[in-house]
C-alpha positions as CSV (number, residue, x, y, z in Angstrom):
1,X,-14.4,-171.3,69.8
2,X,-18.0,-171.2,69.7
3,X,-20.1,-173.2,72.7
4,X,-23.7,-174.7,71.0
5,X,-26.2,-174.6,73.7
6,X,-27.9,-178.0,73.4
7,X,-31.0,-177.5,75.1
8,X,-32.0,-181.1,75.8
9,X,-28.9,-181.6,77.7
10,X,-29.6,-178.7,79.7
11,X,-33.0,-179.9,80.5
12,X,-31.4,-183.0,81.4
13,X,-28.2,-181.6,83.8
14,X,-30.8,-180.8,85.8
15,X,-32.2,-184.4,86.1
16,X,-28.9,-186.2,86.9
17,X,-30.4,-189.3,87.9
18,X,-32.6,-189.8,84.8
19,X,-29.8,-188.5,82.8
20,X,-27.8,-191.3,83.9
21,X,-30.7,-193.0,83.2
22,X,-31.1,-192.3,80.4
23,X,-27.4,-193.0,79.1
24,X,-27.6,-196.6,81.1
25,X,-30.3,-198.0,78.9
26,X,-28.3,-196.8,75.8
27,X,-31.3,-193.9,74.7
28,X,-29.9,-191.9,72.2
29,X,-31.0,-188.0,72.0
30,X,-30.0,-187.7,68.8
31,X,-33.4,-187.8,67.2
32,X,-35.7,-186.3,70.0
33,X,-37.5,-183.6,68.8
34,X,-39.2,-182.7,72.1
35,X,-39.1,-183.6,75.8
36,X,-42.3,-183.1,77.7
37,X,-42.9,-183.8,81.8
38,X,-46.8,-184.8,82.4
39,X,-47.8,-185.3,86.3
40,X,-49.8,-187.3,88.0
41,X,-49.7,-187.6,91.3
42,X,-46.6,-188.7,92.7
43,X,-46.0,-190.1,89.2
44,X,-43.7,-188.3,86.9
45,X,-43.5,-189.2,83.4
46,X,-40.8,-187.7,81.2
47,X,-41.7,-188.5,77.4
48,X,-39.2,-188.2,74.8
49,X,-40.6,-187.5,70.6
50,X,-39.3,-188.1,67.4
51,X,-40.2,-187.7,64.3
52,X,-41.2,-191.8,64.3
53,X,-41.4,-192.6,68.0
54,X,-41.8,-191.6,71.5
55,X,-40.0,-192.9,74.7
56,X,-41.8,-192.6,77.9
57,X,-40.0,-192.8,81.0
58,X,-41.7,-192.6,84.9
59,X,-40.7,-191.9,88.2
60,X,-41.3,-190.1,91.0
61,X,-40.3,-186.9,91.8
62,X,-37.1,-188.6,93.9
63,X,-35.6,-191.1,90.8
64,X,-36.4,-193.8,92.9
65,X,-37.3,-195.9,90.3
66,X,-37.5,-196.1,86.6
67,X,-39.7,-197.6,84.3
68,X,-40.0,-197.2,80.3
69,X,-41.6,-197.7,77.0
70,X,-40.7,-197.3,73.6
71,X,-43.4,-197.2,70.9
72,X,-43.4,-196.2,66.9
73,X,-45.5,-194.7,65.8
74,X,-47.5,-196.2,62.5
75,X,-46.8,-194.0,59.5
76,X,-48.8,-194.5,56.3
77,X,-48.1,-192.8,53.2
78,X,-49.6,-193.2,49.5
79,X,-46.8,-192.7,47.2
């Protein structure tokens, strides 16, 4: 049998702590597009795209705390 390599969960096995972060607040990866790590100081912010959304989460660089925000993104269309 094949083995998919699913390349945000390897990004995120190496995070255990926001991983289980992650799965405690009920985040689905499903429709993350991108995962990108911005730092600031001793402020780490993991943000999380989709096509319609991003979720940001911050910490520091030990998971000793967590903190989050979702927000969609506005979309306008003529049809």
């Amino acid at each position: 049998m094949k083995r998919k390599n699913d390349p945000k969960a390897a990004f995120l096995s190496d995070r255990p702590k926001l991983l289980q972060y992650i799965r405690d607040v009920d985040f689905s990866l499903r429709e993350v597009i991108s995962i990108e790590v911005k730092r600031e100081g001793s402020l780490h912010r993991y943000i999380f795209r989709g096509l319609g959304f991003w979720f940001v989460v911050e910490t520091d660089s030990e998971f000793s705390f967590f903190k989050n925000r979702l927000k969609f993104n506005e979309i306008m269309a003529d049809l």
